[in-house]
C-alpha distance (Angstrom), angle and dihedral (degrees) to the residues before:
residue distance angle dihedral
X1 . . .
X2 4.06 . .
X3 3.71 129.8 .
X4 4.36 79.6 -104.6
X5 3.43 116.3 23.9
X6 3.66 155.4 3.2
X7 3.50 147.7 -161.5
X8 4.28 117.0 -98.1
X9 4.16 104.3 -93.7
X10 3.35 88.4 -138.8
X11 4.07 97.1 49.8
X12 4.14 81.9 54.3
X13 3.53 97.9 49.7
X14 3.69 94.6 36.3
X15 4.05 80.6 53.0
X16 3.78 103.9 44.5
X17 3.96 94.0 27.7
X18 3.76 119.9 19.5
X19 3.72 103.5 163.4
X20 3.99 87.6 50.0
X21 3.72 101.9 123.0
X22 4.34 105.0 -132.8
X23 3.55 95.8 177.6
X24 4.12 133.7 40.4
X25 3.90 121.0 -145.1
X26 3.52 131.8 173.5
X27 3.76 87.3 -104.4
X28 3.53 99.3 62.4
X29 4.11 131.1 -84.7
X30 4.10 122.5 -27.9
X31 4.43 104.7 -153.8
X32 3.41 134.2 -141.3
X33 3.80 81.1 -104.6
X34 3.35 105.2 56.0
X35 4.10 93.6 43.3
X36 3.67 87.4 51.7
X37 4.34 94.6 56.6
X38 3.92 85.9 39.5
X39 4.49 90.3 53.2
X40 4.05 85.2 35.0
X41 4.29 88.9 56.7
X42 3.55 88.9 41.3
X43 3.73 93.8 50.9
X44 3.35 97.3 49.8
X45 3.83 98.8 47.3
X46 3.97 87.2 47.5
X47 3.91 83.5 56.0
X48 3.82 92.8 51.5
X49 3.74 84.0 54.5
X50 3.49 97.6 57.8
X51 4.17 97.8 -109.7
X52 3.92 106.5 157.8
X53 3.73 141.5 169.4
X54 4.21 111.7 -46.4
X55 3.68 93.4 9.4
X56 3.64 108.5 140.2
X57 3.95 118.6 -133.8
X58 3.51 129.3 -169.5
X59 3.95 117.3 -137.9
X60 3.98 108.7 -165.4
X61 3.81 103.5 164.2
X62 3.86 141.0 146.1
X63 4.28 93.0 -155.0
X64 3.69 110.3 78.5
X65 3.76 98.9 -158.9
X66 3.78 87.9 55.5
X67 3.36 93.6 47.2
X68 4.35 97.2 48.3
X69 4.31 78.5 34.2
X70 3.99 83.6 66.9
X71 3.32 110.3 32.4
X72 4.04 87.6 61.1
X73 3.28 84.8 48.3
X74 4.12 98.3 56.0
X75 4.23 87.2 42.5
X76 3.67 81.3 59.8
X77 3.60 102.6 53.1
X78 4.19 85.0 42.3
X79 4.24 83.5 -109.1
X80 3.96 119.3 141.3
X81 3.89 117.8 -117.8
X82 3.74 115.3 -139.8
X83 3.77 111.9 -158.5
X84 3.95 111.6 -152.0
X85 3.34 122.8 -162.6
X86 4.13 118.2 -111.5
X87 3.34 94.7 -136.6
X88 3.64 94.7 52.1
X89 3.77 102.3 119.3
X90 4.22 109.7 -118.0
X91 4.00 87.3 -121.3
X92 3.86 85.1 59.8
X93 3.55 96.7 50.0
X94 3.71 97.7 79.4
X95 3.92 92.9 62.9
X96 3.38 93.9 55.1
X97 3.71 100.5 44.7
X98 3.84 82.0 56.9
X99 4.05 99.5 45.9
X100 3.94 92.9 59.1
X101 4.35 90.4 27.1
X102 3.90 93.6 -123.0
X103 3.86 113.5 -159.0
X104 3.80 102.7 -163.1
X105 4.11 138.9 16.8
X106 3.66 127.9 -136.7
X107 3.94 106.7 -179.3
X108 3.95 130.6 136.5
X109 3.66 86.3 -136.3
X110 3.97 136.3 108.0
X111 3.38 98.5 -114.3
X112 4.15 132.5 126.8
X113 3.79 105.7 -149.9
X114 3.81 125.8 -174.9
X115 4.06 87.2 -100.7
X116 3.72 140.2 65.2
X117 4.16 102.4 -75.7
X118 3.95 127.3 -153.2
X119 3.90 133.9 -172.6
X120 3.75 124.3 -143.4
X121 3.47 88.5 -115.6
X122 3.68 93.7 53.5
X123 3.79 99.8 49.7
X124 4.53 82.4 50.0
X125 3.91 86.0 74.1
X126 3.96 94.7 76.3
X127 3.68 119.4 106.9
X128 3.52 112.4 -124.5
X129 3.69 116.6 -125.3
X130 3.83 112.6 -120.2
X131 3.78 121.2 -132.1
X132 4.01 92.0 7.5
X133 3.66 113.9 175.9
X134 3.78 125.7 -93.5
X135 3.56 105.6 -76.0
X136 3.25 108.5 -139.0
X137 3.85 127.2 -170.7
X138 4.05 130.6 -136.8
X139 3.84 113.7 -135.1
X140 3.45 90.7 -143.3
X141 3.59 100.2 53.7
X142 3.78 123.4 109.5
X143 3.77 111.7 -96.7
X144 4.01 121.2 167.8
X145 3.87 143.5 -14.0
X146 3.38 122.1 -141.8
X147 3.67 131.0 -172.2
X148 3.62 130.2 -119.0
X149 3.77 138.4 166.9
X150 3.92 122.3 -118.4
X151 3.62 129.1 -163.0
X152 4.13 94.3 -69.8
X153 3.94 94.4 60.8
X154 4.24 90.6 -105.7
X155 3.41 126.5 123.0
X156 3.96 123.6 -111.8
X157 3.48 127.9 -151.0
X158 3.45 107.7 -124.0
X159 4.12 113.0 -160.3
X160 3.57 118.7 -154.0
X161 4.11 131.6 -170.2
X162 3.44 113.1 -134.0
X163 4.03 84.3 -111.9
X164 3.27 93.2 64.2
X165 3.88 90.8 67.5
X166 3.17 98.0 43.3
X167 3.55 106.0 50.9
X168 4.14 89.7 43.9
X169 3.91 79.4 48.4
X170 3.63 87.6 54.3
X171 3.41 102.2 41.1
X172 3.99 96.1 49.6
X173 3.84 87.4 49.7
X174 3.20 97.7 56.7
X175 3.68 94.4 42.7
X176 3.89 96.1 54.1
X177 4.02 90.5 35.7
X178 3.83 91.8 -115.5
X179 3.94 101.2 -175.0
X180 4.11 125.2 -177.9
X181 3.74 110.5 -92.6
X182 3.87 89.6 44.8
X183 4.01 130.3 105.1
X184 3.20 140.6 -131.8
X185 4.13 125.1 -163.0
X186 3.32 114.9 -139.3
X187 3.78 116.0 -152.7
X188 3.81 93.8 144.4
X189 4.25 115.2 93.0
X190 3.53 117.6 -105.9
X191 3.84 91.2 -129.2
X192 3.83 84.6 69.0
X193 3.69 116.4 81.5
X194 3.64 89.3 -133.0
X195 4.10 90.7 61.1
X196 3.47 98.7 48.0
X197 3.94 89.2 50.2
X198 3.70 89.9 69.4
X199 3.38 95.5 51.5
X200 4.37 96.1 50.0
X201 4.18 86.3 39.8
X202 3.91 82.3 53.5
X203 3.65 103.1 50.4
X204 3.70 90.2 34.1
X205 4.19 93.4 66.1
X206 3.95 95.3 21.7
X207 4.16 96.0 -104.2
X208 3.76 118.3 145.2
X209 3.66 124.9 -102.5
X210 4.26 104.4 -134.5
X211 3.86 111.9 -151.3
X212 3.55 109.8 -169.2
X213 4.26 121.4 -159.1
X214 4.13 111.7 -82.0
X215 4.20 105.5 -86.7
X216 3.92 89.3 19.6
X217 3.61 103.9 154.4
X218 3.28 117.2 -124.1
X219 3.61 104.1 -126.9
X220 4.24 83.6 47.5
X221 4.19 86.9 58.1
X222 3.72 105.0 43.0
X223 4.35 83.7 57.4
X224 3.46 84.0 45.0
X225 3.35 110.3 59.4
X226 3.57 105.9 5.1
X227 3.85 97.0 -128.6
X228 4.48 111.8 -166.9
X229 4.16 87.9 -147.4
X230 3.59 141.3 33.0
X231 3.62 136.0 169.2
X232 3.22 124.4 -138.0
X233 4.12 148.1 -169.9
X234 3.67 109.9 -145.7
X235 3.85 95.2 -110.6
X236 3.93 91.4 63.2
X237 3.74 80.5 41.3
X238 3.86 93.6 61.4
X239 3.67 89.4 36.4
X240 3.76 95.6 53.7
X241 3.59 90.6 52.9
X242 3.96 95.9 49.3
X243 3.91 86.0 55.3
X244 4.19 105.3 34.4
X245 3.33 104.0 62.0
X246 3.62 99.7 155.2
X247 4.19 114.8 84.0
X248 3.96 115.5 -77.0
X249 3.38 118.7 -65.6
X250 3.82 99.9 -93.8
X251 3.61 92.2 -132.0
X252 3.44 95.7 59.3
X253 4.06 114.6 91.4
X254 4.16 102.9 165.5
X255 3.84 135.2 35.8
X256 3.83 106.8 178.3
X257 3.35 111.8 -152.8
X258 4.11 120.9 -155.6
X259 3.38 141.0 146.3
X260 3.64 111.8 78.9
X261 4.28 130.3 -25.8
X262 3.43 116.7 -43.0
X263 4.11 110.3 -122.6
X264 3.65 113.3 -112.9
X265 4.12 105.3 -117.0
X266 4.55 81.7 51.0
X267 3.74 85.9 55.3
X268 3.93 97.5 44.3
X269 3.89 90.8 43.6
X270 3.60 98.9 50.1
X271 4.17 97.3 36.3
X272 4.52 77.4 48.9
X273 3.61 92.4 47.4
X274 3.88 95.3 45.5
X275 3.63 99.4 -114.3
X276 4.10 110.3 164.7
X277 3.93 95.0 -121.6
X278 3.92 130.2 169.1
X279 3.70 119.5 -177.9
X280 3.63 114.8 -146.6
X281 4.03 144.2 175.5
X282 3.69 125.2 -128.6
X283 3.91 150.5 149.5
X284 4.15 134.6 -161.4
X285 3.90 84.7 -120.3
X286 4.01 92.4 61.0
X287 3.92 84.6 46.6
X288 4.18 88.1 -103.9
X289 3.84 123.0 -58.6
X290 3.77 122.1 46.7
X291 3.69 108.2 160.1
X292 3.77 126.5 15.6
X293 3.64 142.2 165.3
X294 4.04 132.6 -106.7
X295 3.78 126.1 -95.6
X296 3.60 110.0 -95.9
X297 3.71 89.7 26.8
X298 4.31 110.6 177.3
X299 4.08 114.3 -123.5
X300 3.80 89.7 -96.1
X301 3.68 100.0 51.3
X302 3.85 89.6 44.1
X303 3.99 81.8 58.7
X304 3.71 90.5 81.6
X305 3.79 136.0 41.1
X306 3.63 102.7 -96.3
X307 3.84 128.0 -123.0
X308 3.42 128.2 -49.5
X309 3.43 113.2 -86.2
X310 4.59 130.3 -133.2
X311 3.34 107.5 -76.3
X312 3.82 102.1 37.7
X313 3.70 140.6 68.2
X314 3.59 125.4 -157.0
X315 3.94 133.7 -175.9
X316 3.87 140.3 170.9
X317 3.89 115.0 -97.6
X318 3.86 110.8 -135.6
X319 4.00 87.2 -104.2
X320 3.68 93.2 51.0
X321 3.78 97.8 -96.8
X322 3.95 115.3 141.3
X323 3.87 114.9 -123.4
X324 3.82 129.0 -162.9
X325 3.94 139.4 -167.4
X326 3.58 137.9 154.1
X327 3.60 142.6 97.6
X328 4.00 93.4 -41.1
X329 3.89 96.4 50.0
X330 3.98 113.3 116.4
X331 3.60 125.4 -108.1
X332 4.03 100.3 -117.3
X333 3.76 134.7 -75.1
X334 3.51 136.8 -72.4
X335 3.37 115.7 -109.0
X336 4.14 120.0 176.2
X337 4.08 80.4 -36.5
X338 4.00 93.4 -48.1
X339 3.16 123.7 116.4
X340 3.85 120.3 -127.7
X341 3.74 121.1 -165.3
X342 4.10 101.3 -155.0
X343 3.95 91.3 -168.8
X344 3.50 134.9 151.6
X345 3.96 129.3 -143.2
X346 3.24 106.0 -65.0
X347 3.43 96.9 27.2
X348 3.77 89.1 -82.6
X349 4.04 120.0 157.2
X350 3.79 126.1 -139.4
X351 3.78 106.2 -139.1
X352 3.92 95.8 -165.3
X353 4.01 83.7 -127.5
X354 3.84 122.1 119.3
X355 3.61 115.6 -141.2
X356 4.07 153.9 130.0
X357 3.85 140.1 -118.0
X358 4.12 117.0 -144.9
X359 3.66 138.0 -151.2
X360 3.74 88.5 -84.7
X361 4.02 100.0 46.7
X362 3.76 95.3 -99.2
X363 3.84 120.4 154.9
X364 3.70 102.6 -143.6
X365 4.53 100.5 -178.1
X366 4.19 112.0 -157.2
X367 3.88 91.4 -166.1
X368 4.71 134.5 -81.8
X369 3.71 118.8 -27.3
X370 3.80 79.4 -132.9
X371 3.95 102.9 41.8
X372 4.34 82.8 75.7
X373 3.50 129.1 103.8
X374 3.64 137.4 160.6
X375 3.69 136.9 -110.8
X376 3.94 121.4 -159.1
X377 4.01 86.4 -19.8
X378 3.93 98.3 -47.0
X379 3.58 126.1 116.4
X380 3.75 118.1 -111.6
X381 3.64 132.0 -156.8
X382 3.75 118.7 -175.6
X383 3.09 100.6 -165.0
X384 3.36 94.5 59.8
X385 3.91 87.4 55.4
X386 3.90 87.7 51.9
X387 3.71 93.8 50.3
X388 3.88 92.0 51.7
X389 4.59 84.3 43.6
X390 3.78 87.9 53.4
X391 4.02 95.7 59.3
X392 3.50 93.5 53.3
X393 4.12 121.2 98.8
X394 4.27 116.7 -86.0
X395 4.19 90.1 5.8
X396 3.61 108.5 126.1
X397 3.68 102.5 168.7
X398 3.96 130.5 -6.3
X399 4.28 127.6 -169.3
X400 4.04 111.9 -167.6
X401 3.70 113.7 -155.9
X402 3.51 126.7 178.8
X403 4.19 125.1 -114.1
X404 3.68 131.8 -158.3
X405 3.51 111.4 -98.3
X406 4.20 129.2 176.5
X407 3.66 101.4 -133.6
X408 3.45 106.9 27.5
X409 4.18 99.5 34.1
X410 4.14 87.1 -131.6
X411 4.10 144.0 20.2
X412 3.30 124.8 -163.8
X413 3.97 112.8 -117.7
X414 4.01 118.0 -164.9
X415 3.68 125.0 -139.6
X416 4.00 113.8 -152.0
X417 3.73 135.3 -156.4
X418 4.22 107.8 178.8
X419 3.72 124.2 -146.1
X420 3.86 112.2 -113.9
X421 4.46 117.8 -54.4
X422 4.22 88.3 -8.4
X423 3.42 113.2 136.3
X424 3.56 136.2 -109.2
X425 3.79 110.9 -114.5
X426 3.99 123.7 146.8
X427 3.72 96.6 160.3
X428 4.10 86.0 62.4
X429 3.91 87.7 43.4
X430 3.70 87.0 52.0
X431 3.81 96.5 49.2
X432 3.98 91.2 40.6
X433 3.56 92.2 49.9
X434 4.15 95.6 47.5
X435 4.09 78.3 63.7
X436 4.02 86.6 61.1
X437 3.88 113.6 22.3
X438 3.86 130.1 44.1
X439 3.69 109.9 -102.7
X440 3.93 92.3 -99.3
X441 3.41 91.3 62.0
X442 4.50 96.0 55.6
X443 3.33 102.3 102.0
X444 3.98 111.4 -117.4
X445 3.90 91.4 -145.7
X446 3.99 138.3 48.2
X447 3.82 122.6 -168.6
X448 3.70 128.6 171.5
X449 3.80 116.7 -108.4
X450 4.03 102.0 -84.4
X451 3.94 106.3 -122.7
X452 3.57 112.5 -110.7
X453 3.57 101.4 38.7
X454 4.18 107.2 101.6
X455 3.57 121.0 -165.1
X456 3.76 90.3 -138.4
X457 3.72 116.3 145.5
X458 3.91 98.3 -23.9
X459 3.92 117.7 1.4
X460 3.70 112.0 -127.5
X461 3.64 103.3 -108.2
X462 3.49 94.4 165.3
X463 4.40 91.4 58.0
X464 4.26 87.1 42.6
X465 3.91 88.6 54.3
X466 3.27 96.1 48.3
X467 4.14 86.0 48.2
X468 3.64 82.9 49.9
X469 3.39 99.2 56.3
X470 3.56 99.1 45.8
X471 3.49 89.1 45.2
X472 3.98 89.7 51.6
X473 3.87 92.1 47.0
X474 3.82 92.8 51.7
X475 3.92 120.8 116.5
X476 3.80 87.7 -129.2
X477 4.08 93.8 43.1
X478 4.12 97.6 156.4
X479 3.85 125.0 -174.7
X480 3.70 99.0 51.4
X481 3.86 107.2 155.1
């Protein structure tokens, strides 16, 4: 790869290795080959349509292939890829297409947007052109939004480069010794930074993307196909191992775990039951991972985040807040369809997230610069209250949000979700916690996880303390300490 451009993965493997499968289905193997006529027809009918360099497209698809199939195609033609999320709502799609000024739709959904709109089928009817030259693609050139939610609940266009993704591709391969020949299951979505990661990191070294059927469980797909990585949020985690109780598939030499901390009892059972795990640290603006541990990590290293990883610098902010740069960090947010470059001197970028570096180069993250609030004049972390929730016996998974309170301004209040058969007991979580945290920091309030809220990749703090408040507010309010 040059300091400016490259030639297509795909093209090269398609060249040198056409019958090489680069993605897994249920159906059997797709090749280099056949992804590189399916991104040729799709190029050619997104020519016909007039799609050029910098115009921004909007990919809002169920079918994964189709989706990777065009955003290949888009890099090609120097067009942006803007990956929508399927659960966004249709009547919510309008706003967005705005925010980041979208001039085109492809989606296999009945909708009637504002802008030209194509299906996957559709954009199939293009005639590849035979013997094309070597497409070749600029580093610098504008390559996908993603969407990610700030402090206020809305989602931010976040603009990457085409190097970003490669070099965080690079970097994570390397880190995780991703070698052709391997694969990678993908059980993240592709509108999630994280997703499409495994895909680029895949095409980048020649490993195979594995695509198991919708509502596959997870313990049903790594049998399957025998996949040697997977990442991982910690609820899938804690799932997995409630399901899989036989060893690790032998196979299988990385789960990647992101998203937020990993509770205690998931890291104990899976380091106990052999499980490769690495912990890691990462945001859509730095293109996913930033730090992460090594394979074969011990319990205590797997504790923290890891180091930081090629491609990336990181450093502590005089107020505790983590910044990034490097070769992975985004390009800016879109803003209305302007971009806006929220850098630091230096090019530094505040993450929002409060954390420390040790002696050995170890990210350990306490929880979001804008997550705290204070009680009676003290500074309150949940997350820190969550972490210390999450060791205890039976939790599986806490989220502390605060609650108005007279005196003190705010209280923290503790959402629950209990491993399988334990018990529900707040007055022993209250008098086991006393023994950890300062009395300020016990939450005054227990409530059972509310059923349709998943953890997923990032819980919904923002819907649970709104519950909480309500719930707080109430006439019959119960659990108050």
């Amino acid at each position: 790869m040059s300091t400016r451009n490259l030639i297509c993965p795909l093209f090269q493997w398609s060249s040198r290795a056409p019958d090489q499968p680069v993605i897994w289905l249920a159906s059997g193997p797709l090749t280099a080959g056949a992804l590189e006529h399916r991104v040729r027809r799709i190029l050619a009918r997104l020519q016909q349509e007039g799609v050029g360099r910098g115009d921004r497209i909007g990919i809002w698809l169920d079918d994964p292939v189709a989706t990777i199939a065009c955003m290949l195609a888009l890099w090609r033609l120097q067009a942006v890829a803007c990956l929508l999320s399927t659960r966004t709502p249709p009547g919510g799609l309008a706003t967005l297409i705005q925010q980041v000024g979208l001039q085109a739709l492809i989606t296999d959904r009945p909708v009637q947007p504002a802008v030209p709109c194509w299906s996957p089928e559709t954009l199939q009817t293009g005639a590849p052109v035979v013997g094309a030259d070597i497409p070749r693609l600029a580093l610098e050139q504008e390559a996908t939004i993603f969407f990610t939610s700030g402090s206020t609940g809305t989602p931010k266009g976040v603009l990457h480069t085409l190097r970003n993704h490669l070099y965080s591709a690079r970097g994570v391969a390397q880190h995780v010794q991703l070698r052709a020949g391997d694969r990678w299951l993908l059980v993240l979505p592709l509108y999630h930074v994280g997703g499409m990661g495994v895909v680029i990191r895949c095409l980048l070294v020649g490993a195979a993307v594995v695509i198991p059927e919708r509502q596959e469980p997870l313990e049903q797909a790594l049998t399957r196909y025998e996949p040697t990585h997977v990442s991982l949020v910690h609820t899938q985690l804690w799932r997995l191992l409630r399901d899989f109780r036989d060893a690790p598939p032998r196979a299988l030499r990385v789960v990647l775990l992101g998203g937020s901390a990993i509770p205690e009892d998931v890291l104990q059972e899976g380091v106990a039951r052999r499980w490769p795990l690495l912990t890691s640290y990462g945001l859509t603006e730095m293109a996913s991972t930033v730090t992460a541990t090594p394979p074969g990590a011990s319990l205590a290293l797997l504790r923290t985040s890891g180091q930081v990883l090629p491609y990336r610098a990181l450093k502590i902010g005089p107020d505790g807040s983590i910044q990034v740069r490097g070769a992975v960090r985004f390009a800016g947010y879109l803003e209305n369809g302007q971009l806006r470059r929220p850098f630091e001197q230096g090019g530094w970028f505040d993450t929002g997230d409060l954390g420390w570096v040790d002696e050995k180069g170890l990210l350990h993250v306490e929880g979001r610069r804008d997550n705290r609030f204070i009680s009676g004049g003290e500074n309150i972390q949940p997350e820190a209250i969550e972490r210390a929730l999450q060791r205890l016996p039976g939790v599986a998974e806490a989220m502390v949000v605060p609650v108005p309170d007279p005196e003190f301004g705010e209280r923290p209040a503790a959402f629950v979700r209990l491993s399988d058969s334990a018990p529900w007991t707040p007055e022993r979580w209250r008098a086991q916690l006393r023994r950890e945290l300062p009395g300020f920091m016990v939450p005054v309030a227990f409530w059972r996880w509310p059923e349709g809220v998943e953890a997923g990749l990032k819980v919904a703090r923002r819907r649970l303390q709104e519950e909480a408040r309500r719930r707080w507010q109430s006439p019959g309010k119960v659990h108050r300490a």
